[in-house]
N, C-alpha and C positions, 0 to 999 in steps of 0.2 A: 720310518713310515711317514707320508707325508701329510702335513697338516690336512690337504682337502682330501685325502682319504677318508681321516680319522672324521672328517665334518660329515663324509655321504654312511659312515656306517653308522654316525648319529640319529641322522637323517631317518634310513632306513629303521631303525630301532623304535624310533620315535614313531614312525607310519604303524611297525608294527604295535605299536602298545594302542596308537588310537584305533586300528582296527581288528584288536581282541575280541573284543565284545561282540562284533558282528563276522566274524569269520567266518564260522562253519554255517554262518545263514545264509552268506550273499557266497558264497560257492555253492552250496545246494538250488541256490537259483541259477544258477549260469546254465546256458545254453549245454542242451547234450551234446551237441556237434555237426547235426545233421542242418543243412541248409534249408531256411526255408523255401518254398513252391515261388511264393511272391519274390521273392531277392532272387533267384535265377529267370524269373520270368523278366522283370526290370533288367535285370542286367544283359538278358539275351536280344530284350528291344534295342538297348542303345547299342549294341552291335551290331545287331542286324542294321539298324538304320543310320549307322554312322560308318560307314564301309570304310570311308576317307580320313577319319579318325587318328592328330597323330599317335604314333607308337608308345610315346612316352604317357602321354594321357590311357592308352589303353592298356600299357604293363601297371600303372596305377590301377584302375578297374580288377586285375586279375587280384592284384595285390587284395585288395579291399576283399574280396569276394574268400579267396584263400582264405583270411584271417580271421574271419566269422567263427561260430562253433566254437570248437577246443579250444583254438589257439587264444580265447578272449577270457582264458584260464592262467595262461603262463605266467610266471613270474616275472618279474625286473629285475637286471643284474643285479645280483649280491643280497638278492632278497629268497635265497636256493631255498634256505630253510625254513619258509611260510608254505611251501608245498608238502603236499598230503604224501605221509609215506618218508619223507627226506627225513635221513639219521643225523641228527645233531650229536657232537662232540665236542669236549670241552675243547678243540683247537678249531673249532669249524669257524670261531668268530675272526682269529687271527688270519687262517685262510682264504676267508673269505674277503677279508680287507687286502691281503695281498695279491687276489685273483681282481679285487678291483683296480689296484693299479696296476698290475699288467695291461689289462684289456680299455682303461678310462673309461669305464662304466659302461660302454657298447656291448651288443647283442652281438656274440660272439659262433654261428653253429659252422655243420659241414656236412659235408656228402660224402660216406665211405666208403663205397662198391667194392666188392671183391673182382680183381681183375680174372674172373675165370670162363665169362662166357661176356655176349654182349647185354649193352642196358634194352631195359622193355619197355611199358607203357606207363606200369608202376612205379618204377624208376626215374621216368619222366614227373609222377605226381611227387616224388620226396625228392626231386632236383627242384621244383618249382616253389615247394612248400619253405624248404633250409633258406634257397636263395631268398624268394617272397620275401620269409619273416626277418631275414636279417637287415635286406633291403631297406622294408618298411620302417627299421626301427635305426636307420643309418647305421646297421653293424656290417659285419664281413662273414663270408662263407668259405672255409677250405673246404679245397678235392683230395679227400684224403683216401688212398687207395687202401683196405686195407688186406695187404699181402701177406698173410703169415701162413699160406699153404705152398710149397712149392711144387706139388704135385699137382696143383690144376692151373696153375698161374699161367699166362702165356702176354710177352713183350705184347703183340700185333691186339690185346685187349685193352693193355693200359693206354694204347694210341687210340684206339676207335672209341673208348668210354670218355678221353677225355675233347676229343672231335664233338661225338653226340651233347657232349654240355654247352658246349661253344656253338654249335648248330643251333640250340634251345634257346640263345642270346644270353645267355649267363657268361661271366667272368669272375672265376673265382679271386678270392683274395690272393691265395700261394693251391701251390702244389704240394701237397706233402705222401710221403708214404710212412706204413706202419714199418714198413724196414730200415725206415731215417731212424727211428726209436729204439733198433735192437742190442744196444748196447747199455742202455736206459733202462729198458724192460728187462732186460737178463741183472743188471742190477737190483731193480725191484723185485725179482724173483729170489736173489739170494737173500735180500733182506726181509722176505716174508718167510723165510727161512729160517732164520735167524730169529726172528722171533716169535717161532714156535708155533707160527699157521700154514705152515704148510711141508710137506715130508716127501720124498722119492718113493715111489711105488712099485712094486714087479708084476702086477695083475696085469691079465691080458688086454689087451683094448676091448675087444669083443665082451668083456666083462663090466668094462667101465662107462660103454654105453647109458645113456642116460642118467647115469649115477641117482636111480630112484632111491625112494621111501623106504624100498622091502630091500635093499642092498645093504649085507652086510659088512660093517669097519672092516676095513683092510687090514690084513695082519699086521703091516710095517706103521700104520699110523699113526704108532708112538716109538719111531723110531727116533737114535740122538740127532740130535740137531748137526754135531757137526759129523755123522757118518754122512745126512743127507746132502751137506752141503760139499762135500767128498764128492758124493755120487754124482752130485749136479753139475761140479765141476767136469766128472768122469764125463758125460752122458755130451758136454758141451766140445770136448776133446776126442769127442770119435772113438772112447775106449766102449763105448755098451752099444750093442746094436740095434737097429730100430726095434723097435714093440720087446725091448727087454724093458726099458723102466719111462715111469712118467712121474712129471713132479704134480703134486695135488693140492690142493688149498684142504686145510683143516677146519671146517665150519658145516654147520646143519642147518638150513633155511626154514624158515616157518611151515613150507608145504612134505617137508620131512624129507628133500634132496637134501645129498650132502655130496663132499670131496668132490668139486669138479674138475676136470684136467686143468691146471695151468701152463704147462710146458712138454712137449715129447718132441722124440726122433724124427727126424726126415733127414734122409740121405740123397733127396733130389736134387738138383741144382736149380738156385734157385734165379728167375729173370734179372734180377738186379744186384744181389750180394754174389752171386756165383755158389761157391761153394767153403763158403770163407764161415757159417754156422752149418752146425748137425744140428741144433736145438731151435723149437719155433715156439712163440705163446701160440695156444689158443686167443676163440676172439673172448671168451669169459675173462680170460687175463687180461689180452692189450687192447682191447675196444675201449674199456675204460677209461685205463694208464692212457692212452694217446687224444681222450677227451680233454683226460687233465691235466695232461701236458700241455694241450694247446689252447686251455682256458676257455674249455666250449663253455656257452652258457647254459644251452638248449640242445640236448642229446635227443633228437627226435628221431622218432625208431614206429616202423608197423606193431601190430597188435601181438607181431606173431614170437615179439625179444621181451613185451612184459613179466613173462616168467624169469626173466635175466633180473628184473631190476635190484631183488635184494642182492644177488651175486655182485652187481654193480656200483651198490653203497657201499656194500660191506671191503671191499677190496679198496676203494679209496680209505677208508677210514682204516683200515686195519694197516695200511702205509703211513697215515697222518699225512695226506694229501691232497690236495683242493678236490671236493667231488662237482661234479656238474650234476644237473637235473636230466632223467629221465624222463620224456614223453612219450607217449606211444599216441598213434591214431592207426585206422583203419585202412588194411591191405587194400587196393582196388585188384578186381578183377573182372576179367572180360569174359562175355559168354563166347560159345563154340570157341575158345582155343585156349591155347596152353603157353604160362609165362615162367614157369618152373625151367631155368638153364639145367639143370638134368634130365628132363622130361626133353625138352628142346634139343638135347644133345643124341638123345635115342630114336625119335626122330631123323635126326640130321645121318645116323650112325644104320638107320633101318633104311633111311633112301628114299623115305617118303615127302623128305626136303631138301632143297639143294646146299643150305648153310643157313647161318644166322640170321642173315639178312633176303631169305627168300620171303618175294612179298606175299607170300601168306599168312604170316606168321605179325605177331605185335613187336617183335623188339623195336628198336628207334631206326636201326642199318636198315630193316625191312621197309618202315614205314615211309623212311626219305625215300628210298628206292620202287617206292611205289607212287608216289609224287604228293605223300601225305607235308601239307605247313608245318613249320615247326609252330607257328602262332596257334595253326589250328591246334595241335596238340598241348600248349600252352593254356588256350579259353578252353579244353576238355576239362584239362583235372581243374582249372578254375571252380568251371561248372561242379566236377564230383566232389569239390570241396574236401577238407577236413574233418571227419569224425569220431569220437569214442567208442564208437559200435562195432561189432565185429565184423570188418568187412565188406565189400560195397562190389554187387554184380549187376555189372553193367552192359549195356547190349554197344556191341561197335557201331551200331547208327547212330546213336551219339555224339562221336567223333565223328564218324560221316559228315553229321548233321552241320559241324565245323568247318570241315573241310572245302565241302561245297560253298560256304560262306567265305571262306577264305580264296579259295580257288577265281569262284567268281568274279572274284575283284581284282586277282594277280594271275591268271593263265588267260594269256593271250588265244583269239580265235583262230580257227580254223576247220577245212571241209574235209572229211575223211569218209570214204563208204567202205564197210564191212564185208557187204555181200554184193557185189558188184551186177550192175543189169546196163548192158551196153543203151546208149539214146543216142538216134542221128537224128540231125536236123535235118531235113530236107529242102528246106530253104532260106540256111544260114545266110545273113544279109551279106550278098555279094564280095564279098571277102574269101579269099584263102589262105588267108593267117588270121590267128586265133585273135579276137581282140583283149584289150590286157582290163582287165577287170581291178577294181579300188575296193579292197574289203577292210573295215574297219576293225584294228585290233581289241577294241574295248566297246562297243556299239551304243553303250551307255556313257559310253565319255569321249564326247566329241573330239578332244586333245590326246585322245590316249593312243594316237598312230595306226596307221594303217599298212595294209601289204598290199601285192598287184600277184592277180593271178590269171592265167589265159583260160579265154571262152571261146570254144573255136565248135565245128561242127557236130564234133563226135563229145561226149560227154560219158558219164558214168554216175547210175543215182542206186540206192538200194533198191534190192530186188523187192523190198516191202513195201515201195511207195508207187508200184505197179499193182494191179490187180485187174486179166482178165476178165474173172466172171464177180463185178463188185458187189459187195456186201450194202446193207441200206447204211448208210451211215459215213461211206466211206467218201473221203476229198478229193483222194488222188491219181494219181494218174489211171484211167479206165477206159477203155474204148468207145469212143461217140462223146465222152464225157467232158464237162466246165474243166478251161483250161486250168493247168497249176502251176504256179509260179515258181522261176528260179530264183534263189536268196543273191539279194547283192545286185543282180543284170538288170535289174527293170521290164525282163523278157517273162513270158509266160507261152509255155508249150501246152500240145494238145495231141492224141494219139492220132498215129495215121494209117500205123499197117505196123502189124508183129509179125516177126521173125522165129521160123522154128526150127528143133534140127530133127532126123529123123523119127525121135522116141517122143515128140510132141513139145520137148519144152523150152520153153522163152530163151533164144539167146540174144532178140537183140530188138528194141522197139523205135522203128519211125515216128518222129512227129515235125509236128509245123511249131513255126515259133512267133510271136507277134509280141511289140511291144503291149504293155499290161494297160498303158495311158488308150491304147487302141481295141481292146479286146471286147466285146458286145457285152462278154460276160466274165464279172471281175471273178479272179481268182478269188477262193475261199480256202487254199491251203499253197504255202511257201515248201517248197525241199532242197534239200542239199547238193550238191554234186559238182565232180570234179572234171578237171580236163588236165590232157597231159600228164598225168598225174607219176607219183613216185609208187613203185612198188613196197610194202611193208608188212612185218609181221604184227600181231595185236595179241596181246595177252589179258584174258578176261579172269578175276581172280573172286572165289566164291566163299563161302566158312569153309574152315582145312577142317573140320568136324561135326559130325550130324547130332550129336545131342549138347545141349546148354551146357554143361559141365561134361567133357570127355573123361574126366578122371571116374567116373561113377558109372558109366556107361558098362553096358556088361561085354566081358572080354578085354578091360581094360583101353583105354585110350587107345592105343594102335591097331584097336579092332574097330573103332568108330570114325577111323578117317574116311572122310567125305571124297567118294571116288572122282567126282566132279568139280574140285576145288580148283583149277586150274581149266581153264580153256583156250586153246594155242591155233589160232587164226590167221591162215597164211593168205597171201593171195589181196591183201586188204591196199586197197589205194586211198594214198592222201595227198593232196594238193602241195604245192613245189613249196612253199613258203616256209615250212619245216625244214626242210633241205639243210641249213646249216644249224640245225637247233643242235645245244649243247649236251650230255648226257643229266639227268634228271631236270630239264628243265621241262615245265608243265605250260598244255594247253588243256583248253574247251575245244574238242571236235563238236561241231554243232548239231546239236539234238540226240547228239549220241552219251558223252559225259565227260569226265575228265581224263587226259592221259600225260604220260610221264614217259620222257624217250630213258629207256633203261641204260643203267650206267654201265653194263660192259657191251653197249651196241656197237654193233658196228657198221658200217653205209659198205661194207661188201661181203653178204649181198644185199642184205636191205638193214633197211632200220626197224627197231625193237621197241614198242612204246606198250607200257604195263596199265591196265587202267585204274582210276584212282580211287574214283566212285562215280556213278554215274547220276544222270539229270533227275529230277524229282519225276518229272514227266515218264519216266521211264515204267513202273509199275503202268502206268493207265495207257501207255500209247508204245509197249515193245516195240522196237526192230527186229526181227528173226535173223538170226546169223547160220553162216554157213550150210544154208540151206537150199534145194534145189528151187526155183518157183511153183511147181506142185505142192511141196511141202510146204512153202510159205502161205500159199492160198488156203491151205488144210488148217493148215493153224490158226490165220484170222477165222475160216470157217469155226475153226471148233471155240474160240474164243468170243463168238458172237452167236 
């Protein structure tokens, strides 16, 4: 052991003797967890108003923000055993010195996802939280997958989970799987064997469910040690077959659980060992063992694995093996939808979604594919913070709330209309080619580049910024009415004569146009519109569920889905400047919101853009889509 080893668990000893006295006072003062109003209000100003902020200054901010609450309870390496709850052993000091020089005293955590479905939002907050705190504290984070079901495991997961990490701008230390370890773990298992914590079992699975309070000792519980170690060898060699036997831990927990599975049968093949084990740990067995194997410091875990934690001491210590510290904080969850990969999978399996990554849904594949930042979703969980409480439900305008702030500053402009209403000019200036029009990509940032779009006679503006018979209040375009301005031309139109078809309604409106520098009477409203335009589809995406928690809803979840969660908008024209846009790359259609050319589009026949969330303006001043002009008039009628 090396001299500065033995100097930092002096050290450490020494902290703890001078802060005996005051322990359990200045932990009973510590923050509950919950962030205060004021620190996200401060911290949401200097975002808001530092757009241009760089990156690294602003992953500090999140950092800072993160680590508030709980986390200003955690331990310092090798100091495991000052925390509430942690089993000391008379080898825990030796281990402890030894796990210090493995790791040189750094903050050592990781990220374990079960490769069985994709990552969520949640996921996103305990990718941010491992990376954060290891960050802050100059440690490392593994992505450590952890595989020990081969029955739901699927290669095409452990690609896309570790993409959405790297999306998130994290870079793990290593890649590890819990099936690097099975050789390890199946070790450990025969040596709790061995001595006498743990026995081979024949009860049914369906029996051992839960392994409660009111469950009676297993017949074979005191079985010999070496029949069981017989059998375990059997069970690893393919002689017993699935749900004949399971190896058990012999222990009773404070809440009056006992024997929980450590090892059973699977005959599935499994993505990365193939078919070379019959025998898997559970995660009560190898979540631990692969903490301690890899000298995590900080075992941070949702609210929902604190019942794990004695199982999680006590199996270190009954091996005499380095234990790491257990933390728990609060699950986030989103209202109207569902982040349960089973719940998502029945879904996906009833047809009410098209996959994983359908953007209705929270996972990360949905969310990029709906044109949500990874930053923005980075300053969310920022914002939902770290806490001890049980749980955190949170409304997705929140992230919205992000989003847009993020968007704003990185999706480039452009003109798109919805519901299309023909305008000719009738005395476009003596030209019969369109002129080519400078719209600026950033309008706020005079260097942030521009595109060229043609303004030629014939145009296309929403059918909403027309109105026949105008309401009091209303700007834009009206017959007899103060010109209204085109965004970008310096031109302002003015009606001249409407166009109808048989059944009465609008299909095409004349007007005059004059420069705005010339008009007797200044425009008092700017609109949109296109010329030349590309044909495209539009995807408008609403809550995939009509009550705040669909699990509670009566009929259960698949009875609450929201008929209208999806709205599918053909017919939609937007200006050429998209033309070679990439798949999820994001703009601002202007006035309308943000959109995202979706990633399996294709340019035949048109292009697919999903929207992201739309403009703030949008509650107080709708667009009507897909509507005739009757009905759009009816609408602002009945909305005024």
């Amino acid at each position: 052991m090396s001299c500065l080893v033995r100097i930092a668990w002096l050290a450490v000893s020494l902290r703890l003797r001078l802060a005996s006295t005051s322990w359990e006072a200045s932990r009973a003062c510590k923050a509950t967890g919950r962030i205060r109003s004021c620190d996200l209000a401060c911290m949401c100003k200097r975002w808001s108003h530092s757009p241009d902020q760089p990156v690294s200054m602003q992953v500090q901010e999140i950092q800072e923000l993160l680590l508030k609450g709980e986390a200003r309870r955690f331990h310092k390496p090798g100091e495991n055993h000052l925390t509430e709850g942690y089993v000391v052993t008379p080898k825990t000091k030796q281990l402890l010195l030894q796990h210090l020089e493995a790791t040189g005293s750094s903050v050592v955590t990781r990220f374990p996802p079960e490769p069985n479905g994709i990552l969520h939002i949640g996921h996103a907050k305990a990718i941010n939280f491992n990376f954060a705190y290891a960050k802050a504290h100059r440690g490392i984070t593994y992505l450590r997958y952890d595989d020990t079901n081969p029955e739901t495991e699927e290669g095409r997961f452990i690609d896309e989970i570790e993409e959405m990490v790297r999306w998130l701008g994290y870079e793990p230390y290593k890649i590890t799987f819990a099936s690097d370890y099975f050789p390890q773990l199946y070790q450990y298992a025969v040596e709790l064997i061995r001595r006498g914590h743990s026995y081979v079992c024949h009860e049914r699975q369906e029996d051992l469910q839960g392994w409660g309070k009111d469950t009676p000792p297993s017949p074979w519980r005191d079985r010999p040690t070496a029949e069981s170690l017989q059998l375990f060898e059997d069970m690893k060699n393919g002689k017993l077959k699935e749900g004949e036997a399971v190896v058990r831990m012999k222990v009773t927990f404070p809440d009056g659980k006992k024997d929980p599975v450590a090892y059973r049968i699977k005959l599935a093949t499994h993505p990365r060992t193939g078919d070379s084990w019959r025998v898997y740990p559970t995660y009560d067995f190898a979540h631990c063992l692969c903490d301690s194997i890899e000298n995590i410091t900080h075992s941070l875990c949702t609210k929902e694995f604190q019942h794990k934690r004695p199982s999680y001491y006590w199996l270190c210590n009954a091996l005499d093996v380095y234990c790491p510290v257990q933390w728990e904080y609060s699950r986030l969850s989103l209202k109207h939808t569902l982040l349960s990969k089973r719940k998502i999978l029945k879904l996906i399996q009833a047809g009410v979604i098209s996959d994983w990554d359908d953007p209705r849904l929270y996972t990360l594949s949905a969310l990029r594919r709906r044109g949500f930042p990874p930053r923005a979703i980075n300053r969310f969980c920022a914002e939902v913070g770290v806490s001890a409480s049980d749980g955190q439900m949170v409304h997705p305008e929140v992230l919205e709330h992000f989003a847009k702030e993020e968007l704003n500053r990185s999706a480039r402009r452009a003109m798109a209309v919805l519901c299309p209403l023909k305008v000719v000019i009738t005395n476009f200036p003596g030209k019969e080619d369109p002129l080519q029009i400078e719209v600026p990509d950033f309008p706020s940032v005079p260097s942030g580049g521009s595109h060229v779009v043609p303004f030629g006679s014939t145009l296309y503006v929403e059918r909403s910024d027309f109105m026949e018979l105008p309401l009091k209040g209303y700007r834009r375009l009206v017959p007899g009415g103060r010109p209204v301005g085109l965004r970008h031309t310096g031109m302002a139109i003015a009606v001249q004569e409407i166009v109808k078809d048989a059944s009465g309604e609008v299909q095409e409106v004349r007007v005059t146009c004059q420069e705005v520098s010339k008009c007797p009477q200044k425009p008092k409203a700017y609109i949109h519109w296109v010329c030349d335009p590309l044909p495209c589809t539009v995807r408008h995406y609403n809550k995939l569920f009509l009550s705040e928690q669909p699990e509670d809803a009566p009929g259960g979840f698949l009875a609450d889905v929201n008929p209208d969660s999806v709205q599918v908008l053909e017919g939609v024209l937007v200006d050429r400047s998209v033309e070679e846009a990439t798949p999820l790359q994001t703009f601002q259609f202007q006035r309308l919101g943000y959109y995202c050319l979706d990633k399996d589009t294709s340019r035949d026949p048109v292009l697919v853009f999903n929207r992201t969330v739309g403009l703030r303006e949008d509650s107080s001043n709708p667009i009507p889509i897909g509507q005739t002009h009757a009905q759009t008039q009816s609408n602002l009628n009945d909305q005024n």
